[in-house]
Jmol script that loads the backbone (N, CA, C; Angstrom):
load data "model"
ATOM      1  N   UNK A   1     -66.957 -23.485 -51.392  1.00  0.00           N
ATOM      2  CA  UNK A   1     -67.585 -22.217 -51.723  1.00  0.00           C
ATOM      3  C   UNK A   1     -66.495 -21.151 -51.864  1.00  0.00           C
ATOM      4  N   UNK A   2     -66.815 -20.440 -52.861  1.00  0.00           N
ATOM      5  CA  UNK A   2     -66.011 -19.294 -52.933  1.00  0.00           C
ATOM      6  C   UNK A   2     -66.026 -18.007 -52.190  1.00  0.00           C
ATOM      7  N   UNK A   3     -65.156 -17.366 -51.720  1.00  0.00           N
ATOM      8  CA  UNK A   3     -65.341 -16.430 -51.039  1.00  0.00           C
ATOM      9  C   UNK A   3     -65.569 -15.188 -51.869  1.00  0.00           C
ATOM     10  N   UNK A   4     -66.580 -14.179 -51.291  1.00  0.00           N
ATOM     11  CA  UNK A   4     -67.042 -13.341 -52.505  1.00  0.00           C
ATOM     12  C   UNK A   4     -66.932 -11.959 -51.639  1.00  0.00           C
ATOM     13  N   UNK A   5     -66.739 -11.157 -52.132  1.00  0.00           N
ATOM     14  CA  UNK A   5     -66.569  -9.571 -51.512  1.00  0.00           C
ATOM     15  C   UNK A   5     -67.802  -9.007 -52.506  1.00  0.00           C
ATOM     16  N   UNK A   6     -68.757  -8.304 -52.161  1.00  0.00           N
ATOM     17  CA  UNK A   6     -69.580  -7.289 -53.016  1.00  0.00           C
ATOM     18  C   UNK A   6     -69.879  -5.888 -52.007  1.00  0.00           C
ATOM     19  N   UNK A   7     -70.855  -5.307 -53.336  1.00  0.00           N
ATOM     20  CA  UNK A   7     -71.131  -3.787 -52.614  1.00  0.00           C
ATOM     21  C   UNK A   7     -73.176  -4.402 -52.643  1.00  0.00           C
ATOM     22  N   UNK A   8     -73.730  -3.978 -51.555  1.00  0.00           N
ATOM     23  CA  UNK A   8     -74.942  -3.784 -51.387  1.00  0.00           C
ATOM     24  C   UNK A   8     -75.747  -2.579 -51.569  1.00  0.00           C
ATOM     25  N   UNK A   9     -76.721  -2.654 -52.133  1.00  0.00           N
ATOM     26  CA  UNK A   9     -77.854  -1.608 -52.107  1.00  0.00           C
ATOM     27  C   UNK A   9     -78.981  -1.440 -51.171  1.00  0.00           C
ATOM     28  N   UNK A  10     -78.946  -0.688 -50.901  1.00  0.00           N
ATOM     29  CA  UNK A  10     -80.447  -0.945 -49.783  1.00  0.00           C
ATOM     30  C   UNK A  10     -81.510   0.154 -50.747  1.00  0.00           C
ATOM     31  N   UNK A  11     -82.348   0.086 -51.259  1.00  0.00           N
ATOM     32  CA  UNK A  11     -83.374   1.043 -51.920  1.00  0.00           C
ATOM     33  C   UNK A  11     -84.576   1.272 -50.870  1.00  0.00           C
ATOM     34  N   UNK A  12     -84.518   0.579 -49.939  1.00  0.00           N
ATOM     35  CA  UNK A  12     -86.176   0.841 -49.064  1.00  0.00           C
ATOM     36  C   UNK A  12     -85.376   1.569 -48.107  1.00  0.00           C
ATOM     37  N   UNK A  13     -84.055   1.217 -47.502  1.00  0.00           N
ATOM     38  CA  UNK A  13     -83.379   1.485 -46.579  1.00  0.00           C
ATOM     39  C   UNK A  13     -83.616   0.597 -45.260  1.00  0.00           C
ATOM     40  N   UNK A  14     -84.268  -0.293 -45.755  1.00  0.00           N
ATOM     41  CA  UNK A  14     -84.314  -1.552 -44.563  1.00  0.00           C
ATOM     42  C   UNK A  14     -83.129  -1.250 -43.693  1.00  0.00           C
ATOM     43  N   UNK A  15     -82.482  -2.112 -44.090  1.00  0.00           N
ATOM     44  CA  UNK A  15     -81.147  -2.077 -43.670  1.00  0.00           C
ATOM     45  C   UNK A  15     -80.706  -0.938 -42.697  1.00  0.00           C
ATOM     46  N   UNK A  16     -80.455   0.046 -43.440  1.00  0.00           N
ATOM     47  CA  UNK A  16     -79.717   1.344 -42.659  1.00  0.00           C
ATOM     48  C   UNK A  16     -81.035   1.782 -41.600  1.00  0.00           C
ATOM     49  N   UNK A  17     -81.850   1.342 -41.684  1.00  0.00           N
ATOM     50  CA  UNK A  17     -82.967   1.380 -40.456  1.00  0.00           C
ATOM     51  C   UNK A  17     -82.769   0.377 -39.095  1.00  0.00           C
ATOM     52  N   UNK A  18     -82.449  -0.560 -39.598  1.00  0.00           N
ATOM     53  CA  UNK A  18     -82.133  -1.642 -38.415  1.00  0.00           C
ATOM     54  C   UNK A  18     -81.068  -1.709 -38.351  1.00  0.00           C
ATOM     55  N   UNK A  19     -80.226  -1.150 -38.687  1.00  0.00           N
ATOM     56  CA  UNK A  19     -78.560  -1.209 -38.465  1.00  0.00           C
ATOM     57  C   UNK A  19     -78.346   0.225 -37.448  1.00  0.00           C
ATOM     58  N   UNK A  20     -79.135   1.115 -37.356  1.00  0.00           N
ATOM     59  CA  UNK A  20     -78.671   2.202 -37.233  1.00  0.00           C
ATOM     60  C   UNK A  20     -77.844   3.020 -37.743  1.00  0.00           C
ATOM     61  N   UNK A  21     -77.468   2.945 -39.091  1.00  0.00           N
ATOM     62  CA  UNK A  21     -76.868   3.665 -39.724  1.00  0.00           C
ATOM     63  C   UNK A  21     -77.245   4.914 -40.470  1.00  0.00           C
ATOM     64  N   UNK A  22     -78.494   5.261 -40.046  1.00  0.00           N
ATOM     65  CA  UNK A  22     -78.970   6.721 -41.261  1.00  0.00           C
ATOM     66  C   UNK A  22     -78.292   7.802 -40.892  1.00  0.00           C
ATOM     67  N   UNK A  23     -77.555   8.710 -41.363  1.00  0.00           N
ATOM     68  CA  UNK A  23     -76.988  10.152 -41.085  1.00  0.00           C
ATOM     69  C   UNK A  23     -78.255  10.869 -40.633  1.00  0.00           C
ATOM     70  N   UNK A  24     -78.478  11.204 -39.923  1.00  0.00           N
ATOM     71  CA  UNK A  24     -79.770  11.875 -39.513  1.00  0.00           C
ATOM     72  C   UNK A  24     -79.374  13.267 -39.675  1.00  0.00           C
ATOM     73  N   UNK A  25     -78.145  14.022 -39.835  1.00  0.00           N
ATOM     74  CA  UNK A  25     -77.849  15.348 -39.943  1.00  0.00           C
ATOM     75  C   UNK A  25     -77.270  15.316 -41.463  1.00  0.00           C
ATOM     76  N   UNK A  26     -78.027  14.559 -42.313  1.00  0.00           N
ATOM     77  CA  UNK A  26     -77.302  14.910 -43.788  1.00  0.00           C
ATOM     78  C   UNK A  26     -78.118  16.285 -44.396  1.00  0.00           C
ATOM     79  N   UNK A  27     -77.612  16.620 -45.478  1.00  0.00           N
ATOM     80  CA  UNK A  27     -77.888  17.597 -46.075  1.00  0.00           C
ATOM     81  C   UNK A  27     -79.044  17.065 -46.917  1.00  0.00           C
ATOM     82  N   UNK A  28     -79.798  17.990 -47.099  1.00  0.00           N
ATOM     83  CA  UNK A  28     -81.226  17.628 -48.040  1.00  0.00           C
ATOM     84  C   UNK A  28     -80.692  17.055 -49.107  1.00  0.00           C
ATOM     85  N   UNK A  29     -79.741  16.596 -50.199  1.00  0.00           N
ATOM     86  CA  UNK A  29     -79.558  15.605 -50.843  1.00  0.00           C
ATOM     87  C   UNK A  29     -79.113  14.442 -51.222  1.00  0.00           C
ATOM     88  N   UNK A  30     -78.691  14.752 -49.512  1.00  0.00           N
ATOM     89  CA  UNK A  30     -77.973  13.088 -48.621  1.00  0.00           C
ATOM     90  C   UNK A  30     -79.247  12.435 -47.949  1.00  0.00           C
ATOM     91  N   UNK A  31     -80.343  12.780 -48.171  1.00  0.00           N
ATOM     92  CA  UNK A  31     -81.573  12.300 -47.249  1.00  0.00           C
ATOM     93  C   UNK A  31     -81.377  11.036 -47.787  1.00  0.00           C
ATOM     94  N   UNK A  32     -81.360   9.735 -46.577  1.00  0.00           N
ATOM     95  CA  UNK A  32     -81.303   8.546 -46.910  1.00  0.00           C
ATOM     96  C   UNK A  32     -80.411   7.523 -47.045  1.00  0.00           C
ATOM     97  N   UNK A  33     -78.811   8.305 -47.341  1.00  0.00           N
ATOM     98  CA  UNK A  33     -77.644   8.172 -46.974  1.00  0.00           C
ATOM     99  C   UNK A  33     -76.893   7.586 -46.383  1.00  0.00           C
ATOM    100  N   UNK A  34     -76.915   6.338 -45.815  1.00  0.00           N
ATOM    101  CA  UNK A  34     -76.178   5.907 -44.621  1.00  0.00           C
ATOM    102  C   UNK A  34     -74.902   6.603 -44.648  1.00  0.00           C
ATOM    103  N   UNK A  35     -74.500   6.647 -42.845  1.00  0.00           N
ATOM    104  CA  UNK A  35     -72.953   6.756 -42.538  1.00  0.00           C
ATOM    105  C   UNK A  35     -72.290   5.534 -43.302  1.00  0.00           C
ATOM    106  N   UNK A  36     -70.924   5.812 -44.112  1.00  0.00           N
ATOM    107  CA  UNK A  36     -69.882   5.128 -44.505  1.00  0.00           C
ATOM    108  C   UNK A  36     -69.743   3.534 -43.329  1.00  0.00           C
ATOM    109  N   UNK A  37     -69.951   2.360 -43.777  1.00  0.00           N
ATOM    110  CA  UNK A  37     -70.174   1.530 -43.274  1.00  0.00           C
ATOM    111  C   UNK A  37     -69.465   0.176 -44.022  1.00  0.00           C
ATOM    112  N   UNK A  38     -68.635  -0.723 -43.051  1.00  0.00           N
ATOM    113  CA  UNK A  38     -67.902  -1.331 -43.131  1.00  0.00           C
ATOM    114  C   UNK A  38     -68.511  -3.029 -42.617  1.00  0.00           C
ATOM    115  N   UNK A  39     -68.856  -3.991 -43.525  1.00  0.00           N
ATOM    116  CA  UNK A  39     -69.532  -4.774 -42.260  1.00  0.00           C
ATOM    117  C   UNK A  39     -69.208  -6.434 -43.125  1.00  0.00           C
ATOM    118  N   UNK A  40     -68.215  -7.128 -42.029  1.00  0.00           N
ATOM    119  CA  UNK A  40     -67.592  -8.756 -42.817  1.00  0.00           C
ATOM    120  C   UNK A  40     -68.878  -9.113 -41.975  1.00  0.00           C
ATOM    121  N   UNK A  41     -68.896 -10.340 -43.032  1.00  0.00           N
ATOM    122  CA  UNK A  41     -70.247 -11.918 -42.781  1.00  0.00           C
ATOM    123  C   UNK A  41     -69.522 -12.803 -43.117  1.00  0.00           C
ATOM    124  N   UNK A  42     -68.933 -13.779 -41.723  1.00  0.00           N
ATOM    125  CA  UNK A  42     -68.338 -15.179 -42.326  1.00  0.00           C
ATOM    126  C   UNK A  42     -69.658 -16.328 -43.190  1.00  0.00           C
ATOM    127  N   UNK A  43     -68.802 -17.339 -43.304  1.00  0.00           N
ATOM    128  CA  UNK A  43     -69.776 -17.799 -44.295  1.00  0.00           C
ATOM    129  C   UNK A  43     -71.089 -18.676 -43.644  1.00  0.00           C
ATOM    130  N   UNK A  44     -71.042 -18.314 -42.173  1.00  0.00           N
ATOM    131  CA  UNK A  44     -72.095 -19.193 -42.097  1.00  0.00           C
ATOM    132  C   UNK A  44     -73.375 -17.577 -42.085  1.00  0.00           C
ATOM    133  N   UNK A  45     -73.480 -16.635 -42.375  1.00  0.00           N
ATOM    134  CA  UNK A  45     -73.778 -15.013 -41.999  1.00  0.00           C
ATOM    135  C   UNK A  45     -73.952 -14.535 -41.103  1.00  0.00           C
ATOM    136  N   UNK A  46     -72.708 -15.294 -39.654  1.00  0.00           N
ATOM    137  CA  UNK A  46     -72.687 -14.535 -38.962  1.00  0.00           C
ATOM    138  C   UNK A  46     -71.668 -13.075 -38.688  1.00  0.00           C
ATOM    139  N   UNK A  47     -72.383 -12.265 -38.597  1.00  0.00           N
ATOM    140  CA  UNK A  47     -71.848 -10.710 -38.893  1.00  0.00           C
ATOM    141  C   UNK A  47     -70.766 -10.531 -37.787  1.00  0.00           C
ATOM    142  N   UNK A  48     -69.537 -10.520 -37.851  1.00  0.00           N
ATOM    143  CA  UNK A  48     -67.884 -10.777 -37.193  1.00  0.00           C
ATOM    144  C   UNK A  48     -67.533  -9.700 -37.056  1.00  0.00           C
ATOM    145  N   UNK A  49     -68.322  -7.859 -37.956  1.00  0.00           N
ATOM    146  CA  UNK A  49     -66.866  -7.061 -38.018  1.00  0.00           C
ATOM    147  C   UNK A  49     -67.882  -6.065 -37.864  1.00  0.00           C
ATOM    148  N   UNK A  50     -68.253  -4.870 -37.569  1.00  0.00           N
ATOM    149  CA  UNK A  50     -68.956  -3.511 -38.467  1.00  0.00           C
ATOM    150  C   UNK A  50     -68.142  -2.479 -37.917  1.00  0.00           C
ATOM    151  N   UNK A  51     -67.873  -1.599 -39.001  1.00  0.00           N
ATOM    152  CA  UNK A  51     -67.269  -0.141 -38.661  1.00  0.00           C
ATOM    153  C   UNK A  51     -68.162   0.772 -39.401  1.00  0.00           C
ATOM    154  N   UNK A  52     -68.991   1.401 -38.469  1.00  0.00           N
ATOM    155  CA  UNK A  52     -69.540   2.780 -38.542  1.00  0.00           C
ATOM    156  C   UNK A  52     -68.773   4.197 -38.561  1.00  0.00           C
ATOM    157  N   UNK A  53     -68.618   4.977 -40.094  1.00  0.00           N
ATOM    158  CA  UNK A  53     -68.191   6.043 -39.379  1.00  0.00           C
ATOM    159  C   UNK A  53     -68.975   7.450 -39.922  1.00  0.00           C
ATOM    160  N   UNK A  54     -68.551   8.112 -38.973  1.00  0.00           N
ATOM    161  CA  UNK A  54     -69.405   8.661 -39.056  1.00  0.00           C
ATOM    162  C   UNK A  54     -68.670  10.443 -40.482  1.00  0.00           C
ATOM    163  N   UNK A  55     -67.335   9.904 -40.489  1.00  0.00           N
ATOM    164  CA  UNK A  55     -67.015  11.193 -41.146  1.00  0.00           C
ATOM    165  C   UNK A  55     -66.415  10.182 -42.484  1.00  0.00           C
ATOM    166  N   UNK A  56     -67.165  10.398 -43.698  1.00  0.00           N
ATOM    167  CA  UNK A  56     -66.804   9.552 -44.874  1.00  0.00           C
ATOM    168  C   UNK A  56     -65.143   9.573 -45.476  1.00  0.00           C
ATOM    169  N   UNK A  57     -64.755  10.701 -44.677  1.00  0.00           N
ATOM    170  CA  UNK A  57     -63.092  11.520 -45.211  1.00  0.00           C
ATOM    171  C   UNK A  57     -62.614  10.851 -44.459  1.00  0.00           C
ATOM    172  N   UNK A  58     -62.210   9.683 -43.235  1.00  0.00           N
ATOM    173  CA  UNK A  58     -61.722   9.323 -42.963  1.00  0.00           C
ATOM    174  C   UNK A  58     -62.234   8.002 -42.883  1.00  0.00           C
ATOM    175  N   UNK A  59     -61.058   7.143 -43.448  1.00  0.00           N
ATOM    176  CA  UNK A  59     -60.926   5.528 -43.898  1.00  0.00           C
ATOM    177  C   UNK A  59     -60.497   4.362 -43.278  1.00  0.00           C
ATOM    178  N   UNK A  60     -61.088   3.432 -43.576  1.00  0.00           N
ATOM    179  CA  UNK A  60     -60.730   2.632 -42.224  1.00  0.00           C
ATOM    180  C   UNK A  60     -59.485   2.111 -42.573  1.00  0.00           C
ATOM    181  N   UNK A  61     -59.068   1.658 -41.735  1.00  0.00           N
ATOM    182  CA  UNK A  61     -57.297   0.994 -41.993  1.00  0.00           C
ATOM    183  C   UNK A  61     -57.237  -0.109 -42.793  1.00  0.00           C
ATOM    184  N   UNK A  62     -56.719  -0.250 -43.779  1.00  0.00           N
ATOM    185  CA  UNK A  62     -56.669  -1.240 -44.277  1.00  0.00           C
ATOM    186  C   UNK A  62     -56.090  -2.665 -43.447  1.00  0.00           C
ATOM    187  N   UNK A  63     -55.282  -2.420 -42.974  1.00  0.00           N
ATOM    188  CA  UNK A  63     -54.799  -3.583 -42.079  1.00  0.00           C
ATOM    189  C   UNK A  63     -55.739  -4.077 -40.899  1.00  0.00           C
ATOM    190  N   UNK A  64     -56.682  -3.079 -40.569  1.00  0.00           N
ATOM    191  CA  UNK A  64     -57.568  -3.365 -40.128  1.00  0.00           C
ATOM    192  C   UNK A  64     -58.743  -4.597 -40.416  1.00  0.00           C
ATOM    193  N   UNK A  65     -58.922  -4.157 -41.822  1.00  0.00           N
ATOM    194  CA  UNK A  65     -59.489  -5.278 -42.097  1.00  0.00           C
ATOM    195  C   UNK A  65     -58.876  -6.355 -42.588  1.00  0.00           C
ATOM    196  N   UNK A  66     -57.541  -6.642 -42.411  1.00  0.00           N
ATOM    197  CA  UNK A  66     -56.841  -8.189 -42.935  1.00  0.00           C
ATOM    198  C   UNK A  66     -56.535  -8.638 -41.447  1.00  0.00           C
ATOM    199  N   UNK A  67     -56.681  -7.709 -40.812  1.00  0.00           N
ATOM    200  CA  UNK A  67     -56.419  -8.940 -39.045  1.00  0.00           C
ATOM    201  C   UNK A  67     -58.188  -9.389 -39.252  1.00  0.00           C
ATOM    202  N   UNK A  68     -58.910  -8.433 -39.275  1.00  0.00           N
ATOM    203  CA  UNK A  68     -60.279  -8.795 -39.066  1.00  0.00           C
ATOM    204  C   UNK A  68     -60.679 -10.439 -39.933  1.00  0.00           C
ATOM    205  N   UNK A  69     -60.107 -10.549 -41.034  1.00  0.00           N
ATOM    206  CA  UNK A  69     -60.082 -11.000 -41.799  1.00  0.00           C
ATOM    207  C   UNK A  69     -59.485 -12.294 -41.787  1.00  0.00           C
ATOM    208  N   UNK A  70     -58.478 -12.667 -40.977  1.00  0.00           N
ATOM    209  CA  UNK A  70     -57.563 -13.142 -40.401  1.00  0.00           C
ATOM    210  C   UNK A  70     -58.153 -13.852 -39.344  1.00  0.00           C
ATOM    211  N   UNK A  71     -59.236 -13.498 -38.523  1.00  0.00           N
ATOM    212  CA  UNK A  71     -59.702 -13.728 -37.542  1.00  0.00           C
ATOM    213  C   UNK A  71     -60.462 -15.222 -38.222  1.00  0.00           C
ATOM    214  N   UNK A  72     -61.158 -14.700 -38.987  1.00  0.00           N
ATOM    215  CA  UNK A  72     -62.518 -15.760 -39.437  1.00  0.00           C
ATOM    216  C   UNK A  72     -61.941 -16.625 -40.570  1.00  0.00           C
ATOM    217  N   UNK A  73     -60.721 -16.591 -41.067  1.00  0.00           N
ATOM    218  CA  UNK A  73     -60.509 -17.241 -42.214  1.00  0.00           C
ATOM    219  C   UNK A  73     -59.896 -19.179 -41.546  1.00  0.00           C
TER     220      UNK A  73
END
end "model"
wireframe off; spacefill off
backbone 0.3
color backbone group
């Protein structure tokens, strides 16, 4: 199997509901919004990594995620 990196959508907001991720202090045209969210699934989908943050201006480390990465490979 190939290893695949993508971006997800959540449109109901499932997700950012059971994750705990909704910005609850966004601005009326962020309603719905998740916090900036970071989250590896090795391949069997068990979920190995999540970084929540909460200020979108600051980025997660890149090296961060190649040890993370590193871990499960």
């Amino acid at each position: 199997m190939r290893d695949q990196i993508f971006f997800s959508v959540d449109r109901s907001s499932h997700l950012i509901r059971r994750f705990g991720i909704g910005n609850d202090a966004a601005e009326p045209i962020e309603k719905g919004v998740p916090h900036p969210t970071t989250i590896i699934v090795d391949r069997e989908g068990i979920m190995r990594f999540i970084d929540i943050r909460q200020d979108f201006h600051i980025w997660l480390d890149p090296q961060t995620l190649v040890a993370e990465l590193a871990k499960i490979d």
